[in-house]
py3Dmol code that shows the C-alpha trace and the ligand (Angstrom):
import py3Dmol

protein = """\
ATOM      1  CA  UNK A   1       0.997  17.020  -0.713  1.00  0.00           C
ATOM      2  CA  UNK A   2       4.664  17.584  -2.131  1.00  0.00           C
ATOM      3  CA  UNK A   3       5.418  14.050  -0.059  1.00  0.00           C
ATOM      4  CA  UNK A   4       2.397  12.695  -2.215  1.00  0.00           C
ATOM      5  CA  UNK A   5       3.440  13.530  -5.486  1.00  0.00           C
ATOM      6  CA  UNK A   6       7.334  12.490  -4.627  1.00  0.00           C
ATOM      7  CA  UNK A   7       6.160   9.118  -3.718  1.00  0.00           C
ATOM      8  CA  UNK A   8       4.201   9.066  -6.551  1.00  0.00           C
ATOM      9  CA  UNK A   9       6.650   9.954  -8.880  1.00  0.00           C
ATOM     10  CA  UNK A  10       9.259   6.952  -7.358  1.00  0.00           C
ATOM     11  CA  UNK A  11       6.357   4.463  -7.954  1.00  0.00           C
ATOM     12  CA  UNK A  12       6.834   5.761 -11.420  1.00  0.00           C
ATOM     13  CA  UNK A  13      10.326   5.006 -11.946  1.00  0.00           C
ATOM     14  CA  UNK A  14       9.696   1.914 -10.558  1.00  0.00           C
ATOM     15  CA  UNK A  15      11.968   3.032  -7.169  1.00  0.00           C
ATOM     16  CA  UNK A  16      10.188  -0.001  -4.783  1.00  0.00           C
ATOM     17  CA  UNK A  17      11.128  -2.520  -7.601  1.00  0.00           C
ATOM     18  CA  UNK A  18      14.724  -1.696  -7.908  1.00  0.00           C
ATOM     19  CA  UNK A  19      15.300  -0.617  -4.199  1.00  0.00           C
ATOM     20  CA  UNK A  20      13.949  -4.278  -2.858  1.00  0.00           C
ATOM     21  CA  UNK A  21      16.307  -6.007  -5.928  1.00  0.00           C
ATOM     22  CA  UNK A  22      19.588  -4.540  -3.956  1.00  0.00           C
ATOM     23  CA  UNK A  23      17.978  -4.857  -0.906  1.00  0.00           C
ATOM     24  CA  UNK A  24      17.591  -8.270  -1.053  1.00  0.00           C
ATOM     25  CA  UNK A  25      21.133  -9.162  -1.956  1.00  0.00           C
ATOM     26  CA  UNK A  26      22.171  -7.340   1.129  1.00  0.00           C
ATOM     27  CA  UNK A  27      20.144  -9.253   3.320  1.00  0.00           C
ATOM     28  CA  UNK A  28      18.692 -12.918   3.378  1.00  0.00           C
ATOM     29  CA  UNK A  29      15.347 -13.504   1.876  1.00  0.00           C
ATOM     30  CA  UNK A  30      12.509 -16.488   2.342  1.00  0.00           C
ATOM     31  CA  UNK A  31       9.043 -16.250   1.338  1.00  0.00           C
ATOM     32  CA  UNK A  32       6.162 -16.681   3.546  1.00  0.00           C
ATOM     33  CA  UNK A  33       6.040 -19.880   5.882  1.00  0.00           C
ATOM     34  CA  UNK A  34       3.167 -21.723   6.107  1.00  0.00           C
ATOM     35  CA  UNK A  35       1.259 -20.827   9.704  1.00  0.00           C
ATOM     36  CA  UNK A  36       2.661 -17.054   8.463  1.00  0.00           C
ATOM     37  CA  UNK A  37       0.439 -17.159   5.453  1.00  0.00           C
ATOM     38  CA  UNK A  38      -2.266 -18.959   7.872  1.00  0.00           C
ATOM     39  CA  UNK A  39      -2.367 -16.048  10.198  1.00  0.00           C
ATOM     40  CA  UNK A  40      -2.341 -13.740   7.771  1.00  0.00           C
ATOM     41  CA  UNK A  41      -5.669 -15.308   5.596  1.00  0.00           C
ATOM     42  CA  UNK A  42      -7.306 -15.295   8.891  1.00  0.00           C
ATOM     43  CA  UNK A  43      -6.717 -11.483   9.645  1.00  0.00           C
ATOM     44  CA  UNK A  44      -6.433  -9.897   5.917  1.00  0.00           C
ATOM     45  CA  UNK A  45      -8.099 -12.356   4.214  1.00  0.00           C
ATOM     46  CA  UNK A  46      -6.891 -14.919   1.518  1.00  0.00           C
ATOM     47  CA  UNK A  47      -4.721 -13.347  -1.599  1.00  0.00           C
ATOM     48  CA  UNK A  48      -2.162 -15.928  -2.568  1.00  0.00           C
ATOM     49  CA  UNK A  49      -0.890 -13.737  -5.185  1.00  0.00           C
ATOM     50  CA  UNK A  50      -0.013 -11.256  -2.455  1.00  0.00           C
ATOM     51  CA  UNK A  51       1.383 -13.821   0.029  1.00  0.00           C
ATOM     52  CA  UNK A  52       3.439 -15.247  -2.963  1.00  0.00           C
ATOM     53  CA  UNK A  53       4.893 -11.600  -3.193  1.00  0.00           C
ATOM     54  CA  UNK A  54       5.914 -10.656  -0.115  1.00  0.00           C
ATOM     55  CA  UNK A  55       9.635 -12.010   1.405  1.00  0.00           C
ATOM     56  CA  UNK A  56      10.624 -12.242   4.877  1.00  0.00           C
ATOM     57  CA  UNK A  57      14.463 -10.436   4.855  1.00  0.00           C
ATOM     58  CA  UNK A  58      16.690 -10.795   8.438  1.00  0.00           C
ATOM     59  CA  UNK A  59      20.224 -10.679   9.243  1.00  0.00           C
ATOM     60  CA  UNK A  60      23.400  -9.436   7.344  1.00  0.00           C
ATOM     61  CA  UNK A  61      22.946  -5.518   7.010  1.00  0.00           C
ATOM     62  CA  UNK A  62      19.879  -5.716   9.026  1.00  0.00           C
ATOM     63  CA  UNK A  63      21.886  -6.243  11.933  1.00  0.00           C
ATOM     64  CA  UNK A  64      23.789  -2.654  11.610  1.00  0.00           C
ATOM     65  CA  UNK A  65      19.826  -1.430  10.917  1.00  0.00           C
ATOM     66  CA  UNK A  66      18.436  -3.355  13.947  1.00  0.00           C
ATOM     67  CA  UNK A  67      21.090  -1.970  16.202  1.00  0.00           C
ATOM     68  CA  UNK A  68      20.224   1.281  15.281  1.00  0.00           C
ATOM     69  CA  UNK A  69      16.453   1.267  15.398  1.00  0.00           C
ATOM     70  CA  UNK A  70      16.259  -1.104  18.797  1.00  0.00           C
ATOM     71  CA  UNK A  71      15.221  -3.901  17.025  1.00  0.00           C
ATOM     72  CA  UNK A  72      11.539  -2.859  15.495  1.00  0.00           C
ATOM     73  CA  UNK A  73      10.483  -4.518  12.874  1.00  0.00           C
ATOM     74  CA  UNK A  74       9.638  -2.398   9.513  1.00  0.00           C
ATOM     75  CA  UNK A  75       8.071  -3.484   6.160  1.00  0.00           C
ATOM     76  CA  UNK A  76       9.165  -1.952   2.922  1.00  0.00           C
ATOM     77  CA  UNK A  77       7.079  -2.738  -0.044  1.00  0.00           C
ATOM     78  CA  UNK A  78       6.903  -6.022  -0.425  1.00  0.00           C
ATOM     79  CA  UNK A  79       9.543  -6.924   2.710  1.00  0.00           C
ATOM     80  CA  UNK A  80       8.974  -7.396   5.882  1.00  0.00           C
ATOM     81  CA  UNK A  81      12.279  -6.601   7.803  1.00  0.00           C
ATOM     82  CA  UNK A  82      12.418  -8.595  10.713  1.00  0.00           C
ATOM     83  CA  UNK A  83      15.478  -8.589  13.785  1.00  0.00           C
ATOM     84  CA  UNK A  84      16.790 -12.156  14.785  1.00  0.00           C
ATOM     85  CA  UNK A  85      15.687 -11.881  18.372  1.00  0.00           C
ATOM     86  CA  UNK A  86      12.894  -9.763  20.710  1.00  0.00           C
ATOM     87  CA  UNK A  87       9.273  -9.811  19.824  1.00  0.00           C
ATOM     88  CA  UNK A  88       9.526  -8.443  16.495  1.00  0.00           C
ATOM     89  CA  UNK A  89      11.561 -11.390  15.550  1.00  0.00           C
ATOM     90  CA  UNK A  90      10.051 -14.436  13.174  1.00  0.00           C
ATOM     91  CA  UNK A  91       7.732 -16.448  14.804  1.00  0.00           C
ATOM     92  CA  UNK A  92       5.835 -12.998  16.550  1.00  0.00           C
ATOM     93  CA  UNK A  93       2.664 -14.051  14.202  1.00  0.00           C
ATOM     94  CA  UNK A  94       0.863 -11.045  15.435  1.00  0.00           C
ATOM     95  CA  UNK A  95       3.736  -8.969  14.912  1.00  0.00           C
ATOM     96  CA  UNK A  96       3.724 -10.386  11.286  1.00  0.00           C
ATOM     97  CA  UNK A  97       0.172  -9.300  11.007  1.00  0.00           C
ATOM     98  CA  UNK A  98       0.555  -6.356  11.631  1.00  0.00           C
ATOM     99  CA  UNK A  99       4.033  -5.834   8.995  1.00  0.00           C
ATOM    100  CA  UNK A 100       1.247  -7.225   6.560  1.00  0.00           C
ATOM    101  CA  UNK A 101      -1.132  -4.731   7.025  1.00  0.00           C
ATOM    102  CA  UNK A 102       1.316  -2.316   5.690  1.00  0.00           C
ATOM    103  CA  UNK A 103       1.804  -4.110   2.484  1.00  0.00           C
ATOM    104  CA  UNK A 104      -1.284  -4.221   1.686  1.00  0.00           C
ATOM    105  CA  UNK A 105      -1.268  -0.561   2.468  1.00  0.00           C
ATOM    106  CA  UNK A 106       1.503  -0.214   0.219  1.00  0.00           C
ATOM    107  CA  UNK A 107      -0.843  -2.173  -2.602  1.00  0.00           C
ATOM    108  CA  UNK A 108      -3.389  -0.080  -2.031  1.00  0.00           C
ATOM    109  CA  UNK A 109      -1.997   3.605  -2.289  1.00  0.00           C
ATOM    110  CA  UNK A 110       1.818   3.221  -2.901  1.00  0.00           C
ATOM    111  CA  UNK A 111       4.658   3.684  -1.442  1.00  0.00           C
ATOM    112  CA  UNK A 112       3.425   6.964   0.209  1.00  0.00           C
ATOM    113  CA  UNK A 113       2.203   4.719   2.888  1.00  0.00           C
ATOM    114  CA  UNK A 114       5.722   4.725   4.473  1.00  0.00           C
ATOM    115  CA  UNK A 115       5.354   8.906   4.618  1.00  0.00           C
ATOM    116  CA  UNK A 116       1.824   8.478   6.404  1.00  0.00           C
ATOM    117  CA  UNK A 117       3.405   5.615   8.722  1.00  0.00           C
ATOM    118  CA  UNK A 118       6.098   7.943   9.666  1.00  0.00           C
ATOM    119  CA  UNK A 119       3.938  10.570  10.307  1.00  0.00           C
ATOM    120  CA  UNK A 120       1.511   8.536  12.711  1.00  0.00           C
ATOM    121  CA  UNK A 121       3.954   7.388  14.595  1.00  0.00           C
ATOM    122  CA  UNK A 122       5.324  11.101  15.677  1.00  0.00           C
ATOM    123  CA  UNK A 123       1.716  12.049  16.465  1.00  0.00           C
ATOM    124  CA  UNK A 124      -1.005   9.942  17.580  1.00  0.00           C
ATOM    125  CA  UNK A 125       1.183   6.653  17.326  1.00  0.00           C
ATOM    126  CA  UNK A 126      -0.252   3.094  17.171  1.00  0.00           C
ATOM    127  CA  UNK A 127      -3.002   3.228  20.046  1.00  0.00           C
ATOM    128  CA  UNK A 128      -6.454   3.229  18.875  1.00  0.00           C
ATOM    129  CA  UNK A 129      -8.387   3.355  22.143  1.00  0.00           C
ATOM    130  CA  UNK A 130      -9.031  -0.412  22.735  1.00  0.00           C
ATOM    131  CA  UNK A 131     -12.072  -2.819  21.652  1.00  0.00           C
ATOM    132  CA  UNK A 132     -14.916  -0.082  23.742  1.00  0.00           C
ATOM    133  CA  UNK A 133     -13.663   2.491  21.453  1.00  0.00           C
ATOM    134  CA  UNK A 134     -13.506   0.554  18.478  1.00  0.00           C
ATOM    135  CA  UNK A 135     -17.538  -0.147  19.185  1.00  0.00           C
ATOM    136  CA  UNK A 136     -18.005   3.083  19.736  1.00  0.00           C
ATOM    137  CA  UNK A 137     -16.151   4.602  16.694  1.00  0.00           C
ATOM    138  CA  UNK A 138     -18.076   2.344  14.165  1.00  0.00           C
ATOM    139  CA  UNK A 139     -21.562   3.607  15.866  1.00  0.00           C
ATOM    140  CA  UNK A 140     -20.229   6.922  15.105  1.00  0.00           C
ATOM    141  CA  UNK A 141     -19.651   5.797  11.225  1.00  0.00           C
ATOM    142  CA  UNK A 142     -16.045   4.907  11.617  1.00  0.00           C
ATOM    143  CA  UNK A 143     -14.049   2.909   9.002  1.00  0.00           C
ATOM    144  CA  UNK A 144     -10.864   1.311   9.090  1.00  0.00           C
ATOM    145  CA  UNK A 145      -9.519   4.095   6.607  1.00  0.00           C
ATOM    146  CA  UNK A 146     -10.462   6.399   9.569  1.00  0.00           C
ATOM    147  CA  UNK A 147      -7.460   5.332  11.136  1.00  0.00           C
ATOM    148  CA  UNK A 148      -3.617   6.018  10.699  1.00  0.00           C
ATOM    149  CA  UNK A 149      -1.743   3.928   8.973  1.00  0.00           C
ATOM    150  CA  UNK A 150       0.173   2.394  12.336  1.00  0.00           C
ATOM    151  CA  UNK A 151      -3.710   2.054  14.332  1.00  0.00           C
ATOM    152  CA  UNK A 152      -4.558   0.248  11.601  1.00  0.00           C
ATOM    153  CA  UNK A 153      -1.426  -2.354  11.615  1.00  0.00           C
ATOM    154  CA  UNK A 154      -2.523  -2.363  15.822  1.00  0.00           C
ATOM    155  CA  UNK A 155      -6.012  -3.379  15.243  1.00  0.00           C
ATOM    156  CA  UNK A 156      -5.236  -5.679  12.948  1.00  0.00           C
ATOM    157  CA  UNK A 157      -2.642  -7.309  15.362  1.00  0.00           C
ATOM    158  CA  UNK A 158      -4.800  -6.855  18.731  1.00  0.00           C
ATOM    159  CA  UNK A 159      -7.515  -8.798  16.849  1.00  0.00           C
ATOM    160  CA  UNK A 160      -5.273 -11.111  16.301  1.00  0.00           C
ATOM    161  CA  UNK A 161      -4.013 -11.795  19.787  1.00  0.00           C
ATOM    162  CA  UNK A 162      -7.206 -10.938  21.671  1.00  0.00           C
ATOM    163  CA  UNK A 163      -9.609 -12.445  19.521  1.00  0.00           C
ATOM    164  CA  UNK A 164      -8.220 -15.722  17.096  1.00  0.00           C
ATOM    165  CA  UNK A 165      -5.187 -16.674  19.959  1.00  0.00           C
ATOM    166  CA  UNK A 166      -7.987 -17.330  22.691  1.00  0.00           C
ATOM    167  CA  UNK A 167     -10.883 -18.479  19.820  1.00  0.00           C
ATOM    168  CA  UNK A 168     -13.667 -15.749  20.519  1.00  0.00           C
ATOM    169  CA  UNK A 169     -17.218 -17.011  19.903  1.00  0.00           C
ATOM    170  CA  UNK A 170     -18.889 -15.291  17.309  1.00  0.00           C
ATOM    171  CA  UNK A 171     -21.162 -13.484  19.659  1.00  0.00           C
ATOM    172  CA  UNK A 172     -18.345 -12.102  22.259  1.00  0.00           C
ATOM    173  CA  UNK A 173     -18.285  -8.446  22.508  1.00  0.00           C
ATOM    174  CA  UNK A 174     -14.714  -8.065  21.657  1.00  0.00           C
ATOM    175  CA  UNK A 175     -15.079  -9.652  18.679  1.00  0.00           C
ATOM    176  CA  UNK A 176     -17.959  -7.946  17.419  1.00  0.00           C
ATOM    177  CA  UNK A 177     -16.512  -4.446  18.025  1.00  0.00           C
ATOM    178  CA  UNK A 178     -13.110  -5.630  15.872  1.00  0.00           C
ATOM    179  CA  UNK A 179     -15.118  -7.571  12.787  1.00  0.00           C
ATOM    180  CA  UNK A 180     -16.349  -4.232  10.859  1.00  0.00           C
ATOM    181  CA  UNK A 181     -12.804  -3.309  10.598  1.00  0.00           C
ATOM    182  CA  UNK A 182     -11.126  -6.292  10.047  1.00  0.00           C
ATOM    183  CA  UNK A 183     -13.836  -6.549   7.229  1.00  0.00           C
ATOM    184  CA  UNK A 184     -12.997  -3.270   5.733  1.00  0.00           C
ATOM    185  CA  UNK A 185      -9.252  -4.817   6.008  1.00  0.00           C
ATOM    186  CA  UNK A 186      -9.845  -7.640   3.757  1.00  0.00           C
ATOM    187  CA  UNK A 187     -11.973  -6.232   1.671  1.00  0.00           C
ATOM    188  CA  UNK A 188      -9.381  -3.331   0.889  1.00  0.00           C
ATOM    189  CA  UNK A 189     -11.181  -0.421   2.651  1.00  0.00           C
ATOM    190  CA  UNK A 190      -7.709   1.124   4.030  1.00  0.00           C
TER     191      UNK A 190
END
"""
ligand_1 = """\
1
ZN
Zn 3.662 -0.552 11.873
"""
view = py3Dmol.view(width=600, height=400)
view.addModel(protein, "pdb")
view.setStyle({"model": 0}, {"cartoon": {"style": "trace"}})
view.addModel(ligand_1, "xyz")
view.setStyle({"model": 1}, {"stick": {}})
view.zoomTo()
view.show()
């Protein structure tokens, strides 16, 4: 609760704004590439004024960051932090995915998200049980916002790489247990 209203209160003063202004002369900054923005309409759904948002920062003080953290990937606000080599690097499509999951997280409740990310990934972490349990969660009245904030970033990139890599038919099992909460995903429900 205290973490809430702190967040809050740095959304206020504008904190994301100002923090991603230095960051980005600290590191070095593109915007979305074109099969990033594809893979990301096909998981999150299309919102060019998003996309059009959202930079891609690598290198320079990232590297000291990247050697600290063993090269994971993390998104802050708008920017997705990405290291220059490993599976988390550009290129990882799924892996982008997933960073863009939590900006729209970020868009939806603020920069608290980064708090609740934190906290999932000291307790339950990023595994959500697999496609069965997906199935079985939405018979049970399950939403995508039933999720932590890093499951939701994992289902977003296992449906990417288990369902759009190999081209699922509409009627495959798999797919049908991830569309309810890849719907809730584009239509906001996080
Ligand atoms: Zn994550």
């Amino acid at each position: 609760m205290a973490a809430t209203l702190l967040f809050k209160a740095l959304d206020i003063l504008q904190a994301p704004r100002i923090f991603e202004f230095v960051w980005h002369l600290l590191t070095s900054v593109s915007r979305l590439a074109d099969d990033e923005i594809n893979a990301a309409n096909q998981v999150l759904g299309p919102n060019p004024e998003r996309y059009a948002k959202v930079r891609v920062a690598e290198g320079r003080v990232l590297g000291l960051v990247f050697k600290i953290n063993g090269s994971r990937a993390f998104t802050l606000f708008h920017t997705i932090n990405l290291p220059g080599s490993g599976h988390h690097s550009r290129g990882n499509l799924d892996l982008l995915v997933h960073e863009m999951v939590h900006v729209s997280q970020f868009e939806k409740v603020g920069s608290v998200y980064i708090w609740q990310a934190l906290r999932a990934q000291k307790a339950e972490g990023y595994s959500f049980g697999g496609w069965e349990q997906l199935s079985e969660d939405r018979r049970n009245g399950r939403r995508l916002s039933g999720y932590n904030r890093e499951q939701q970033g994992q289902i977003a990139q296992d449906y990417y790489n288990q369902v759009l890599v190999p081209g699922l038919p509409a009627d495959s099992p798999i797919r049908l247990a991830f569309q309810p909460f890849i719907d809730d995903l584009s239509t906001g429900g996080l």
